[in-house]
N, C-alpha and C positions, 0 to 999 in steps of 0.2 A: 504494500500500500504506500501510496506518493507519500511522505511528507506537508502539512500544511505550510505556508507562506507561515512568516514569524508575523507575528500580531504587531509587533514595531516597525516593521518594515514596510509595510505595507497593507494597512488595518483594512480596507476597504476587501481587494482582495482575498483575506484571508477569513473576512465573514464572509462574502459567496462561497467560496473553499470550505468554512464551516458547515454553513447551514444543506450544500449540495449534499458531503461526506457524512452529516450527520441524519439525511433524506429525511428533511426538514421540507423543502421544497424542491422544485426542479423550474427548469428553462422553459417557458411556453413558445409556442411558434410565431407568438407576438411576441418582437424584438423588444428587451427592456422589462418584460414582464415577467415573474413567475408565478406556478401555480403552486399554493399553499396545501402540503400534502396532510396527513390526518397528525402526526405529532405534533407536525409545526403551528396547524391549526388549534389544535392544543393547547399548547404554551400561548398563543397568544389570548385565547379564550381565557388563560389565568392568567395573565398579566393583566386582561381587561377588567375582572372582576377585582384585581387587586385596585387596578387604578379608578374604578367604579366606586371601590368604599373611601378610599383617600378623598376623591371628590367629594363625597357626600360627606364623611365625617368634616370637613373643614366647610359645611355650607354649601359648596358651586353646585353646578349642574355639567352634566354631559350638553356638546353640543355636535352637529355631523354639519360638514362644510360640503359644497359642492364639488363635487369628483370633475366637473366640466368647466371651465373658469375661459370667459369672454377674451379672446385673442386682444382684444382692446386695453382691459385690465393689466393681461400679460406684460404688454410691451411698457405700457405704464411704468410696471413695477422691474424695468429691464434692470436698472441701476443697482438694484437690490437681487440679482440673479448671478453676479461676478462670481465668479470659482465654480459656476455648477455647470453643468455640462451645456452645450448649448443648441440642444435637441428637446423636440418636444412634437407629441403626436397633433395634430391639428384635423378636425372634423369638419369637413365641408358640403356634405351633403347629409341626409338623415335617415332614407329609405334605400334597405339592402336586396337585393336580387338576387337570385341563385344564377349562378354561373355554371350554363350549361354542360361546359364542358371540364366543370371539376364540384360535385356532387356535396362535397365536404364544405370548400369553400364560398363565402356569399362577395360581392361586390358591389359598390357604391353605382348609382346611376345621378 
């Protein structure tokens, strides 16, 4: 079995390298995504409950932000995006088709 990356060297890497090795999650066929498999699913389900009672015992409330965020907004907020990668999915159309000639995959019209 490979060796992990040293967590000093290069921290980022060596959580992907974790959590693959640990099949925590794996690589979806959407670039940049992964799918969250049942341990990993897990540990986040108790992380969320931990951070569920912290919230509430100190007062606050949960809130859930939009997963979709206005290209407008985006660039807005470009200045405050420095050191993060400088990719990002963009949704241009709404309504998906099945593409005849590949049964699995759907496409934008």
């Amino acid at each position: 079995m490979a060796k992990l990356t040293k967590r000093e060297d290069n921290y980022s890497q060596w959580y992907n390298e974790l959590v693959v090795k640990a099949d925590l999650a794996e690589n979806s066929e959407v670039r940049g995504c992964m799918v969250i498999k049942p341990y990993g699913y897990s540990i986040w389900e108790k992380m969320q409950a931990a951070l569920d009672k912290m919230f509430k015992d100190t007062g606050h409330s949960n809130a859930y932000f939009p997963l979709f965020v206005p290209k407008s907004l985006f660039e807005a907020e470009e200045k405050n995006a420095e050191g993060f990668a400088k990719e990002c999915a963009v949704v241009t159309h709404y309504r998906l088709k099945n593409d005849p000639n590949n049964k699995r995959q759907a496409h934008c019209r």
